[in-house]
N, C-alpha and C positions, 0 to 999 in steps of 0.2 A: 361708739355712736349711741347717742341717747334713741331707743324706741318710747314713745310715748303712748302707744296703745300696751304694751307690755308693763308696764308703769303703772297706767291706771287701770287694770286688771289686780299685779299685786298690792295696788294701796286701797281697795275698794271703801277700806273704815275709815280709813283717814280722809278719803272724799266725803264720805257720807257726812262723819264729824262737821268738815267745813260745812259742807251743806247746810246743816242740821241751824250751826253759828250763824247763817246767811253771810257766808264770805265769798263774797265776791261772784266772778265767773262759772262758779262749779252748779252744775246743774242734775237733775234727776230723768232718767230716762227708764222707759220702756223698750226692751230689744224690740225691733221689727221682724228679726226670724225666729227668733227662741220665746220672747215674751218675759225675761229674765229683768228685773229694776234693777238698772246698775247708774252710777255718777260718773261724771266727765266733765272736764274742762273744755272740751272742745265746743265749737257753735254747730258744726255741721254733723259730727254724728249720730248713726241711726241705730247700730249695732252694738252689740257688748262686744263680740268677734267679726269685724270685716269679714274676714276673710273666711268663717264659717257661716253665721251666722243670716249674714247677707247674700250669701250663694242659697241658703234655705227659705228664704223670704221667697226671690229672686226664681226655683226652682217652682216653689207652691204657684207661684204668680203661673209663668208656663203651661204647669200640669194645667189647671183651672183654664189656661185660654185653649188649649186642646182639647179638652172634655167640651168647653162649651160649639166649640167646630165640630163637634162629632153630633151632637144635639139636636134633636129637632129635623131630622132628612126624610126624605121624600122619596119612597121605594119606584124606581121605574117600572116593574111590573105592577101594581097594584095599585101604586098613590098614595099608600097608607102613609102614617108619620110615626119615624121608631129615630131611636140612639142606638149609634152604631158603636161596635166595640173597636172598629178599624176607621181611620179619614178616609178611607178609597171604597169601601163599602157601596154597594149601588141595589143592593136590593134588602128588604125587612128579614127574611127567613130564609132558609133554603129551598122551599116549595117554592118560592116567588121566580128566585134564582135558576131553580130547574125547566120551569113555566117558558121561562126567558127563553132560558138557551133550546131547548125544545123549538119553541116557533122561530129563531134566528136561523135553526138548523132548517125546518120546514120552511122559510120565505127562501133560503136559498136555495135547497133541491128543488122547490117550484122554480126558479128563474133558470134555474140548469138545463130543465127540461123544455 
């Protein structure tokens, strides 16, 4: 069975060549996870490696939207605005954190009593 991305990984010159010729369909790309210029006949792809190259892209995208969820929160004991190193984070420092639980502890021995 013919692999086509195995193909055009080992003929990289011989695309370029064409390219170079303007023949035809073979085009010039920039990887989207490595940043590598590589040729291909294909219309649709984006990678030099599918299947590496594009899990790295794919990965960075991720990390990036989890940092930006951790960005910008708003500590319940103080109000202040910090970037938390955890998503479930709920207070800026551990003074704030201690603050807290302190007076959860006092609001509920007072309703005990």
């Amino acid at each position: 069975m013919f692999d086509r991305d195995k193909w055009e990984l080992e003929n990289q010159d011989l695309l370029k060549s064409w390219y170079e010729r303007d023949r035809g369909s073979t085009r010039k790309i920039i990887c989207g996870g490595c940043g590598r210029v590589f040729y291909t006949q294909s219309e649709k792809k984006m990678y030099c490696r599918p299947y590496r190259c594009g899990n790295i892209a794919n990965n960075r995208r991720q990390k990036e939207k989890r940092i930006r969820a951790r960005s910008n929160l708003t500590c319940e004991y103080c109000g202040g605005i910090y970037d938390a190193k955890r998503k479930d984070s709920r207070y800026c420092c551990n003074a704030c954190r201690q603050k807290a639980y302190r007076n959860r502890v006092k609001a509920v021995a007072e309703v005990s009593e």
